[in-house]
Each structure stands twice: as structure tokens, then as C-alpha cells.
One Martini backbone bead per residue (centre of mass of N, CA, C, O) as a GRO file, in nm:
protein
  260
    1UNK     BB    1   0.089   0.037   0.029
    2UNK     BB    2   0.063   0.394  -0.067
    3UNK     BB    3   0.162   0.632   0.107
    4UNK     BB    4   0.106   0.965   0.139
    5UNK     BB    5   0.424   1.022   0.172
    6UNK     BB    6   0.491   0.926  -0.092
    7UNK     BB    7   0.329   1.036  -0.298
    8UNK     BB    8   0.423   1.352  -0.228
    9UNK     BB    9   0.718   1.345  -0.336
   10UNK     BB   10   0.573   1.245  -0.650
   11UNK     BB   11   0.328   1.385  -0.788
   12UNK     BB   12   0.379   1.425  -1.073
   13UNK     BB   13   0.381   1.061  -1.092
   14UNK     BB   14   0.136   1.061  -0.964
   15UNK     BB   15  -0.138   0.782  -1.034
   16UNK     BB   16  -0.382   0.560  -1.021
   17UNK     BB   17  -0.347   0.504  -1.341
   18UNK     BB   18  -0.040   0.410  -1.305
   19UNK     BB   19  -0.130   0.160  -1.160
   20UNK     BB   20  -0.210  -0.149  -1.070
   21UNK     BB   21  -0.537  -0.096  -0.995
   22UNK     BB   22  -0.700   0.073  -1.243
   23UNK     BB   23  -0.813  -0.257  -1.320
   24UNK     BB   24  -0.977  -0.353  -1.023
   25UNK     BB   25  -1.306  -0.491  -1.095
   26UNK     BB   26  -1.329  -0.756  -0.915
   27UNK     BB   27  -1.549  -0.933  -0.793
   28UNK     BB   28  -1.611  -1.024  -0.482
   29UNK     BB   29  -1.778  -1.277  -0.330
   30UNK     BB   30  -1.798  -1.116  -0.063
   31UNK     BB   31  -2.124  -0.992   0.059
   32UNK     BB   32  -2.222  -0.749   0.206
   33UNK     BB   33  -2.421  -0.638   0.442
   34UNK     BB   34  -2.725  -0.614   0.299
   35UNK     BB   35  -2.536  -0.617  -0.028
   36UNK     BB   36  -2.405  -0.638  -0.260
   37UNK     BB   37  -2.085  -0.687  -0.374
   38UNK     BB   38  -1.827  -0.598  -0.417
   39UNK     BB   39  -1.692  -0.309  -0.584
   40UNK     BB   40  -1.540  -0.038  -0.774
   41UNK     BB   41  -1.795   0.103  -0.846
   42UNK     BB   42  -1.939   0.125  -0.593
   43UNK     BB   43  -1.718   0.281  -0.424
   44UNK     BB   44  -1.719   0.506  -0.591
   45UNK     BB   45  -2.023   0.604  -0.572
   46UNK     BB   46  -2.018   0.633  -0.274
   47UNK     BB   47  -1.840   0.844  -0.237
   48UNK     BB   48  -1.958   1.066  -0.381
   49UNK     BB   49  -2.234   1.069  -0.207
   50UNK     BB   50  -2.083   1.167  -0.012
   51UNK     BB   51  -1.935   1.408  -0.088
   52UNK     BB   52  -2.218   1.573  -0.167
   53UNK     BB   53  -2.300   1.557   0.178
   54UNK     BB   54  -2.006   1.648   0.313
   55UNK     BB   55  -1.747   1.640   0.176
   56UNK     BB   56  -1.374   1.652   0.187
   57UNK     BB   57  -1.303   1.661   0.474
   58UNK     BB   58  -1.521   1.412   0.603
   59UNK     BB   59  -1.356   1.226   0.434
   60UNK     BB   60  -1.334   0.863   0.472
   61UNK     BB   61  -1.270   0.535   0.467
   62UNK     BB   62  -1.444   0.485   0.741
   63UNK     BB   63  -1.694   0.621   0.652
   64UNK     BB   64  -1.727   0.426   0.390
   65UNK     BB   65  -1.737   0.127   0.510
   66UNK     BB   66  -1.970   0.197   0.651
   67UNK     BB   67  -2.178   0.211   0.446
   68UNK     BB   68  -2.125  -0.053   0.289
   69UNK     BB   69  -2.045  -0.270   0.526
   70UNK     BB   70  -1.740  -0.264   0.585
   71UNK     BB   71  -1.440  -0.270   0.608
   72UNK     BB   72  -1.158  -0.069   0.544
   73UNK     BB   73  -0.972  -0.278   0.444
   74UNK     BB   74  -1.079  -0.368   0.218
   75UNK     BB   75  -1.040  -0.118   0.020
   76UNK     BB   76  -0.756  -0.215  -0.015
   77UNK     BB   77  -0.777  -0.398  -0.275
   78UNK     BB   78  -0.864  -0.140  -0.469
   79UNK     BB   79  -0.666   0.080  -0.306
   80UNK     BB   80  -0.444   0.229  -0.142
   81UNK     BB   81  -0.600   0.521  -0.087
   82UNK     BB   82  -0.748   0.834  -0.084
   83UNK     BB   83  -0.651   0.927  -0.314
   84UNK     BB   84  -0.725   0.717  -0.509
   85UNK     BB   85  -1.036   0.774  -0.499
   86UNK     BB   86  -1.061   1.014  -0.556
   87UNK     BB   87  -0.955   1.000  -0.846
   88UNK     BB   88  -1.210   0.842  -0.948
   89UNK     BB   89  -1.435   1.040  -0.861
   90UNK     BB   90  -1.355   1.245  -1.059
   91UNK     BB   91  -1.399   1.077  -1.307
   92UNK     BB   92  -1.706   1.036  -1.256
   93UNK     BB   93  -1.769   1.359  -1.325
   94UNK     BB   94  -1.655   1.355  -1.626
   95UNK     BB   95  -1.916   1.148  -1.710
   96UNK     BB   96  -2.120   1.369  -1.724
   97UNK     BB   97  -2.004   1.489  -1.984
   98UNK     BB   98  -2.134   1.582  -2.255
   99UNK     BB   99  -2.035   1.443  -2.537
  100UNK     BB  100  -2.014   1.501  -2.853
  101UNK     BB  101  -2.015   1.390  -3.209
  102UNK     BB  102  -1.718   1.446  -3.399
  103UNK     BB  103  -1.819   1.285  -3.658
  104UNK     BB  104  -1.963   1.544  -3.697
  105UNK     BB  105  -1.895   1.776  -3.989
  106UNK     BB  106  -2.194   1.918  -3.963
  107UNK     BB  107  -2.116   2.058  -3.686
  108UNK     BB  108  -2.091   2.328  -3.476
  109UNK     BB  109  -1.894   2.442  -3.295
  110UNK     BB  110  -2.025   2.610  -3.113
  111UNK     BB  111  -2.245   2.411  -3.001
  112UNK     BB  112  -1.980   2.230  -2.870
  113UNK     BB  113  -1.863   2.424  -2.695
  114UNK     BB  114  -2.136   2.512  -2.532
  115UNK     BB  115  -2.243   2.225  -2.411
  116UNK     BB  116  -1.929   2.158  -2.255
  117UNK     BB  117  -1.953   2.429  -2.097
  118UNK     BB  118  -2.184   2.352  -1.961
  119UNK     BB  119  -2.123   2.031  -1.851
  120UNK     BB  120  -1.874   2.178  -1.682
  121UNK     BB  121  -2.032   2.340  -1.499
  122UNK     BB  122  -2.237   2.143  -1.346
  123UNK     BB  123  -2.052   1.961  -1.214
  124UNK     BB  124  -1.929   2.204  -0.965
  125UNK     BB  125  -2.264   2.198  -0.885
  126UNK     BB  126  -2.296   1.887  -0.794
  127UNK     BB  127  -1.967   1.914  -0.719
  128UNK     BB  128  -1.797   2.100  -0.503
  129UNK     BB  129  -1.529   1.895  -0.444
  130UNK     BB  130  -1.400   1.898  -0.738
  131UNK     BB  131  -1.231   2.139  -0.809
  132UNK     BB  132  -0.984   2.091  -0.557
  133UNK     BB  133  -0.889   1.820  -0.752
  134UNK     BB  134  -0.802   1.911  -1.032
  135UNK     BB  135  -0.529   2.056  -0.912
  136UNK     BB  136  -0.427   1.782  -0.722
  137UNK     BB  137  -0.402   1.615  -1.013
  138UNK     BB  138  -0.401   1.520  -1.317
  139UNK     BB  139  -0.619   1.413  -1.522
  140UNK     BB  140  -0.594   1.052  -1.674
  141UNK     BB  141  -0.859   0.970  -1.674
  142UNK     BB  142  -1.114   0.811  -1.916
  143UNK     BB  143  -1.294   1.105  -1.871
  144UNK     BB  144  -1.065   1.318  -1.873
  145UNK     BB  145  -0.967   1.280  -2.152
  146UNK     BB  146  -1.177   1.285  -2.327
  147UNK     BB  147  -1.265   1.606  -2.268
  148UNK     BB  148  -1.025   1.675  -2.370
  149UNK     BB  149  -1.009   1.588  -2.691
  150UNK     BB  150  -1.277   1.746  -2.745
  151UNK     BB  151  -1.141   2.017  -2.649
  152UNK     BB  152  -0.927   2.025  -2.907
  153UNK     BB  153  -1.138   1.943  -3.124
  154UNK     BB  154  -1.300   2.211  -3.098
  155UNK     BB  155  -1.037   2.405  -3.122
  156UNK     BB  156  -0.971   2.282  -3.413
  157UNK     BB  157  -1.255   2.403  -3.563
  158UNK     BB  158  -1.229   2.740  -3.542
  159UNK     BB  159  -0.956   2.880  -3.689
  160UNK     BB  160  -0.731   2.879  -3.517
  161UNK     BB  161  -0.435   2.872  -3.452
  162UNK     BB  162  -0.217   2.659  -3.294
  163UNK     BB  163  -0.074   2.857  -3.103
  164UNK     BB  164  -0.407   2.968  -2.953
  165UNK     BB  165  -0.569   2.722  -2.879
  166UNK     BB  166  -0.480   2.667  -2.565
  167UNK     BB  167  -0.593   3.010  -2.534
  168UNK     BB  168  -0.863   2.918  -2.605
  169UNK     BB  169  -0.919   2.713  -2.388
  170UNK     BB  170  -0.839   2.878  -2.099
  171UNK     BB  171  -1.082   3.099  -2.155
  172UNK     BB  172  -1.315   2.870  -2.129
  173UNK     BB  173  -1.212   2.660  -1.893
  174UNK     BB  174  -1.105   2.894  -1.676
  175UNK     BB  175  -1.415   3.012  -1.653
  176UNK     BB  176  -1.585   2.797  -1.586
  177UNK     BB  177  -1.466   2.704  -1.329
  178UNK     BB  178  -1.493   2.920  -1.185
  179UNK     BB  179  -1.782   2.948  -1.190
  180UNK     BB  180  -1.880   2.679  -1.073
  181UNK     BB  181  -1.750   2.693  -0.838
  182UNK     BB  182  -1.881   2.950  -0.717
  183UNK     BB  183  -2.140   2.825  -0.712
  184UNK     BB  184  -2.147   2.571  -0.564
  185UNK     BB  185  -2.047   2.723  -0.307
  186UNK     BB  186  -2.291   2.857  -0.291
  187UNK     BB  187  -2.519   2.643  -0.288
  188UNK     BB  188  -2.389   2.514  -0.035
  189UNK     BB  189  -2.443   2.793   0.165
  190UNK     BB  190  -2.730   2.748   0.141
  191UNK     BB  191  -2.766   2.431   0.262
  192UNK     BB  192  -2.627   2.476   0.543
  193UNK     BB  193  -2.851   2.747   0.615
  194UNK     BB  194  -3.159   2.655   0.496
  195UNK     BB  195  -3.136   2.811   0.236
  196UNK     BB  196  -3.216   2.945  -0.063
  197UNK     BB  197  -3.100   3.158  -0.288
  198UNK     BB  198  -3.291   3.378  -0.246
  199UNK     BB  199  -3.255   3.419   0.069
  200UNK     BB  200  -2.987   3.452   0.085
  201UNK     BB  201  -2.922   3.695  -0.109
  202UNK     BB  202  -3.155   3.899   0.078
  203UNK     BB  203  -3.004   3.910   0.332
  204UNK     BB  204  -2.769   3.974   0.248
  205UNK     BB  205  -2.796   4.260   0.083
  206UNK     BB  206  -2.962   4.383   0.357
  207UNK     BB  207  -2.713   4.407   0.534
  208UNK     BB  208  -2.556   4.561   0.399
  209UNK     BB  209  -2.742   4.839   0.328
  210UNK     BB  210  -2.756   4.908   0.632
  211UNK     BB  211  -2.440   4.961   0.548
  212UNK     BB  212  -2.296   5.257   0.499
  213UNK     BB  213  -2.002   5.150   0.405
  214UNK     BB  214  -2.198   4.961   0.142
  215UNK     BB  215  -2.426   5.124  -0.009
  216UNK     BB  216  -2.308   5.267  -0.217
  217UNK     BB  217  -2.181   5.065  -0.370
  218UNK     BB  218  -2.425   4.853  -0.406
  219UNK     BB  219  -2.636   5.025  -0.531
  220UNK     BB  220  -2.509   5.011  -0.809
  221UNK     BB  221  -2.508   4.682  -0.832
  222UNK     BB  222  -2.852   4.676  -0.782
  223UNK     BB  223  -2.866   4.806  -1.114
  224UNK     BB  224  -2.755   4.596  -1.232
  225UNK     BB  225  -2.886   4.353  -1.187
  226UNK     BB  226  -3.172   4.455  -1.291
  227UNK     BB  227  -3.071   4.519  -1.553
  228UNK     BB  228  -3.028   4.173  -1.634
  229UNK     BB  229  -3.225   4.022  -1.509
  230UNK     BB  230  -3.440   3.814  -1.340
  231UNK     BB  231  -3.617   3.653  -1.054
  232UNK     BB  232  -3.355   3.474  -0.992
  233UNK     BB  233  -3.055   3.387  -0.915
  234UNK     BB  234  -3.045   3.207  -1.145
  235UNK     BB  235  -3.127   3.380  -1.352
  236UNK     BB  236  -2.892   3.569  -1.328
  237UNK     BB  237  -2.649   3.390  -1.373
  238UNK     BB  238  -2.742   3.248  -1.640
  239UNK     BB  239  -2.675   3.517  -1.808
  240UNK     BB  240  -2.401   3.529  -1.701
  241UNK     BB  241  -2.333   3.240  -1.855
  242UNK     BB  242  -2.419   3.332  -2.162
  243UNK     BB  243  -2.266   3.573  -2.220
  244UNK     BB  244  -1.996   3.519  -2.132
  245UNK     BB  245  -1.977   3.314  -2.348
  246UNK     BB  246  -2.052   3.504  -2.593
  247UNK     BB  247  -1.803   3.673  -2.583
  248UNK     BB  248  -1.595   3.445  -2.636
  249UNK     BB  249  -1.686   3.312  -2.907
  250UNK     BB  250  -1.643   3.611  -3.047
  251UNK     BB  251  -1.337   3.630  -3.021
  252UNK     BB  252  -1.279   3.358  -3.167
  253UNK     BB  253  -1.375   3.433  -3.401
  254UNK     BB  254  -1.231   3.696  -3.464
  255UNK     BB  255  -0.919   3.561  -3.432
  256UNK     BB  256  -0.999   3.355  -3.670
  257UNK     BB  257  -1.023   3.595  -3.890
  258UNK     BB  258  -0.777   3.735  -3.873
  259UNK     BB  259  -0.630   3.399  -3.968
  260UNK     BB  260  -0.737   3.394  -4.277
   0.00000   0.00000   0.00000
């Protein structure tokens, strides 16, 4: 088993897909107490869920175990570590992003570009702990490369040079990544507090509104968002990340025609 003191040593080279238990998906004989019998897409399911309900924080092998009805020990016959479970955990979240048919020659850009960050801006918002994991693995699970694939060959059909790619790239889902994450932040901070998203919103806002030196600041944005259109938090949000969407792809329109 690969400590966690071992795995940070080398964290640049190390990852559960590199390792030896990557595919083993092998069903153990003995059942679970009271449900089927144990195997790794089981464990990270459970695990997932787990993640969704309590966050990365509280999460450990013996809750997972708990969870499951077996020993903390089974689980290493399948995983070396924690860190091992998250990357599958994570692997897991971007098989949620629906990927476009490459195949198809007469699909326009645009629309396979914004489905995909569509799609990857839910993962962040419905999984608000795995954004902190993109940034802490390598992300060569094989639902993650698969995403990475597709978003390299929809940004090499947009008619940018070869040079300009991967900074197209960096644009549109560094800007998703960004969105998604506090979107999900923020709705997790709702959840916690037992408030909907807009009595949330309307608390703080109301609090800020009170004090003096907040009023004027907040006042001027106050006026923008009302102009900005949307009768409710989500209305609001979902408004600024299709306009914001809609900003990247015509900047890429544009310098993909003036490299024409």
C-alpha cells in the first residue's frame, strides 16, 4: 500500500491511473452485509455520494467503509489510498459531461463548444468538492481525457492557429472552472445555511444595504443586476454565463477570422 508520505514525494508522477489497481474492477465472492457484493464502480458510487453530502473534508475511508457495511481494510484491495478513491471519485464526475459526436463533419463549433462548457460547468456545481481536486491530480482518468480530447479537437475546428489553441482553450474553461466552482460554493453555502439561493441573496444583500459604508458601493450594483434582467438568483446567474459564454466565442470568431 502507497502512503500518503510516499504518493507527495512524487506527486508530479504519481496517480492511480499509473498504478497497478487502475483496472481492478475484479467482484470480491463475499457480499456486503444486507447489499451485493463489493466491487470498485460500487465504492466509488458510494463514495461520490458521500462526497455530494458531506464534502471532502469529512470524508475518510473509515466513513466510506461504514457506509458500505464492510471492514475499512476491504477497501484496500482496490485503492492503495485516499488519494487514490478521490482521483477515481473525480474521474467519475467529468463521465457526467455529455461529449458531443466528433463525427459529425457538419456540427458547427459554437454549438459543441457551449454544450461542453455547459456540461462542465454542472459537474462543479452538482460536485462543489471536486473542483479543489482538478487543480491536486494529474486528471488522466479516462472520462477526463476523453473531455480533454474533445474540447482540443472542438477548439482546433474554430480556424484559430495551431499557436493560439490551447489559449483558446484556457479562456472558455478556465472561465467555466472559475464560474462553476463559486456557483457551486455558493449553493453549497445555501444548503448548509438552510436558506433557498434567493433568501440567501436577499439576507446578504439586505445586511450589506444596512451599512453605511456599503450602501453606496453596493447600491450601483444593486442597479446593474436589476438591469441585467432574471426574477431569481439562478435567473441571474444562468443570464451571466450565457452572455459571458457568448463574449469567449465571438472574441474566438474574431481572431480565428483575422488569422484567415
Amino acid at each position: 500500500m502507497v502512503s500518503a508520505a510516499d504518493r507527495a514525494k512524487d506527486a508530479a508522477r504519481t496517480s492511480v491511473w499509473l498504478g497497478s489497481k487502475a483496472d481492478r474492477r475484479v467482484r470480491r465472492s463475499e457480499p456486503s452485509e444486507g447489499g451485493p457484493a463489493l466491487d470498485r464502480d460500487r465504492i466509488i458510487a458510494e463514495a461520490v455520494r458521500l462526497l455530494d453530502a458531506e464534502g471532502a473534508v469529512k470524508f475518510s475511508m473509515r466513513r466510506l467503509a461504514g457506509e458500505l457495511g464492510v471492514t475499512a481494510m476491504s477497501l484496500y484491495w482496490y485503492v492503495d489510498n485516499k488519494d487514490d478513491l478521490l482521483e477515481f471519485a473525480l474521474d467519475a464526475v467529468f463521465a457526467e459531461v455529455a461529449l458531443p459526436d466528433m463525427t459529425d463533419e457538419s456540427a458547427d463549433w459554437r454549438d459543441q463548444l457551449r454544450a461542453v462548457a455547459v456540461g462542465y460547468r454542472a459537474a462543479f456545481v452538482h460536485h462543489p468538492w471536486a473542483s479543489a481536486l482538478v487543480g491536486r491530480y494529474l486528471n488522466i482518468g479516462p472520462h477526463s481525457m476523453a473531455f480533454s480530447r474533445t474540447a482540443q479537437r472542438i477548439m482546433g475546428r474554430t480556424g484559430l492557429p495551431s499557436h493560439g489553441q490551447m489559449g483558446g482553450l484556457a479562456a472558455v474553461f478556465q472561465f467555466v472552472y472559475g464560474f462553476g466552482t463559486i456557483e457551486g460554493t455558493f449553493v453549497q453555502r445555501c444548503a448548509d445555511a438552510g436558506l433557498t439561493q434567493d433568501e440567501y441573496f436577499a439576507r446578504a444583500m439586505g445586511a450589506l444595504m444596512e451599512q453605511p459604508r456599503y450602501r453606496e458601493d453596493f447600491a450601483g450594483a444593486a442597479q446593474i443586476m436589476a438591469e441585467r434582467g432574471g426574477e431569481t438568483v439562478q435567473d441571474m446567474r444562468q443570464r451571466d454565463f450565457d452572455f459571458a459564454l457568448s463574449l469567449l466565442i465571438a472574441g474566438i470568431e474574431s481572431l480565428s477570422a483575422g488569422s484567415a
